[in-house]
C-alpha positions in Angstrom: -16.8 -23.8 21.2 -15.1 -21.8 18.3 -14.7 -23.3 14.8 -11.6 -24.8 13.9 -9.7 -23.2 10.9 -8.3 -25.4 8.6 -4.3 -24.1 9.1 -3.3 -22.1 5.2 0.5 -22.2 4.2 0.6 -18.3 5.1 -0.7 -18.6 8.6 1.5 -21.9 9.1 4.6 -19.6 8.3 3.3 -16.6 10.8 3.1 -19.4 13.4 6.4 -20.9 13.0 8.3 -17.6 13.1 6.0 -16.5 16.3 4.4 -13.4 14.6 1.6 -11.9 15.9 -1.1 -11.4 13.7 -5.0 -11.0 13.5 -7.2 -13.9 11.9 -10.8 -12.8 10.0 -12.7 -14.7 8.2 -15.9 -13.4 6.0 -18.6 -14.6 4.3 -18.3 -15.8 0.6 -21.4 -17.9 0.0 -22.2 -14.5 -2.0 -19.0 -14.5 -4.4 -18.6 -10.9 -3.2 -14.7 -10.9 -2.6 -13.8 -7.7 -4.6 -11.7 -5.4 -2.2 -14.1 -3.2 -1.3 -16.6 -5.8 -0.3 -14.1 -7.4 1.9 -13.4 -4.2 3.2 -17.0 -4.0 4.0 -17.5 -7.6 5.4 -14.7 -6.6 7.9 -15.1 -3.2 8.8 -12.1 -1.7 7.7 -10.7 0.7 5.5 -9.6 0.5 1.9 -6.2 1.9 2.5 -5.4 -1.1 4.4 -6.8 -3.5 3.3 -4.1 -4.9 0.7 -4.2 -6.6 -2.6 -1.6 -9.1 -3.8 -0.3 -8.3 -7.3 2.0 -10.7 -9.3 3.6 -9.8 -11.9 6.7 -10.9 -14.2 9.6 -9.4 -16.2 12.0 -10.1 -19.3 12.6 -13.9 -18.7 11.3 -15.9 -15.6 11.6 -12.9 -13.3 8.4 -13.2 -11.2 7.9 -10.3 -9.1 5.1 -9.6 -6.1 3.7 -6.1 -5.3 1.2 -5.6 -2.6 -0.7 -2.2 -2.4 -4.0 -0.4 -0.7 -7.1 -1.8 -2.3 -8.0 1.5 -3.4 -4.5 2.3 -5.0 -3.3 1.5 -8.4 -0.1 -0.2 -9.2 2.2 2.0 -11.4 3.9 -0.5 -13.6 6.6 1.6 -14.5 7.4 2.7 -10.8 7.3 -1.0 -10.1 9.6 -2.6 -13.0 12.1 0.3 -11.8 12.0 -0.8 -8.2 12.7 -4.4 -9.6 15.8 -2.9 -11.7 13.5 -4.2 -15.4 13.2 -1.9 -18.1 9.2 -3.5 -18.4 6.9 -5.5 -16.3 3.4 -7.1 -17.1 1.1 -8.6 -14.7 1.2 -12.4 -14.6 -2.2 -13.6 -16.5 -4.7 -15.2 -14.0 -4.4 -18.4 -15.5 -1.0 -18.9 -14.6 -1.7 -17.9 -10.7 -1.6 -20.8 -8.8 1.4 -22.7 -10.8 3.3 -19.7 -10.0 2.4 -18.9 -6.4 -0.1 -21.8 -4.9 -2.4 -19.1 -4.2 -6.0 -18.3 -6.3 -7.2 -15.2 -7.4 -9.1 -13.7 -4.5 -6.9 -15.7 -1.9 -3.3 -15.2 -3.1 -1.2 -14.4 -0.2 2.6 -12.3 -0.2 3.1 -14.9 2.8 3.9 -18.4 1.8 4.1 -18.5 -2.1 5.5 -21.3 -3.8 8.9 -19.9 -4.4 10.6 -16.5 -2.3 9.8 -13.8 -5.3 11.0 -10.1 -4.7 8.3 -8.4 -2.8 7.8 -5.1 -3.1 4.9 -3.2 -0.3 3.4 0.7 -1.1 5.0 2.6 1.7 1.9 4.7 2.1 0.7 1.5 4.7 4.0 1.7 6.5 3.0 4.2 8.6 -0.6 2.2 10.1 -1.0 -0.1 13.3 -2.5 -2.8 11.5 -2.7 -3.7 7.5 -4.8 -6.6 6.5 -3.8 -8.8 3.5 -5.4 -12.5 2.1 -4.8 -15.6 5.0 -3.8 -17.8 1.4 -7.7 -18.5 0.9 -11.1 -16.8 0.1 -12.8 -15.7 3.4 -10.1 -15.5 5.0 -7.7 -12.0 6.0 -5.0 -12.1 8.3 -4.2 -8.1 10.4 -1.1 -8.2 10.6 2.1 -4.8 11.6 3.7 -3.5 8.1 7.2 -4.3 10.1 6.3 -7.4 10.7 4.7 -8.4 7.1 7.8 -7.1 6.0 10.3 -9.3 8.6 8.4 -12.1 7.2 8.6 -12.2 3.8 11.5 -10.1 3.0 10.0 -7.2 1.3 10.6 -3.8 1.3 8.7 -0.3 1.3 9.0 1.6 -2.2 6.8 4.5 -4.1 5.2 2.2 -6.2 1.7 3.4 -6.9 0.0 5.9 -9.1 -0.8 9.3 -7.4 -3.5 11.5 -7.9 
């Protein structure tokens, strides 16, 4: 008999608008839940395997960015995309207020509030991307089209290149 898992916001949102998606859970009894140990714990690769950046702009402008592991978020690339002038990364501290999500489990499905969501369109072009389920140990594979359909984003150039 298979282990029940205790239903996250983000899976409860792929469920109600009937999208298909992948659940994995891993191991975090070690506190190992950098990218690239998750990455190892599942057996995938970096580039898609996605981190979920948050960051904000001039006022209350909260903005979400989610990229390859192994990419870095260009913050001027980004704040163009959002049409800002400058953006800074929201401090840790103000995480779950902001989202409902905790660093090492915070989601682009099922944040507190709809933020403008911008996704690196490098991963557009794989079957299967994997971002946070909304908890540690927990990674939802999921179709860039379909991440996309559900929480409104859309693919822009928003990482540094080599």
């Amino acid at each position: 008999m298979s282990k029940k898992v205790a239903k996250t916001n983000a899976l409860r949102i792929l469920d109600s608008k009937k999208t298909s998606y992948e659940m994995h859970e891993y191991d975090i009894s070690d506190e190992l839940i950098d990218g690239k140990s998750v990455c190892e714990k599942l057996g995938i690769g970096e580039e898609v395997s996605l981190k979920t950046l948050v960051a904000h702009g001039k006022g209350s402008a909260v903005y979400v960015f989610v990229v390859a592991i192994n990419s870095e978020l260009d913050l001027k690339k980004a704040a163009h995309v959002c049409g800002e002038k400058k953006i800074e990364m929201l401090a840790v501290k103000d995480l779950l207020a902001t989202t409902g999500y905790i660093r090492g489990g915070c989601s682009p499905i099922g944040m507190k509030k709809v933020y403008p969501t911008f996704i690196d369109e490098q991963v557009r072009g794989f079957d299967m991307i994997y971002v946070s389920g909304g908890r540690k140990g927990l990674s939802v594979g999921i179709r860039p089209s379909d991440l996309v359909d559900v929480i409104g984003g859309n693919f822009v150039d928003i990482v540094k290149k080599d």
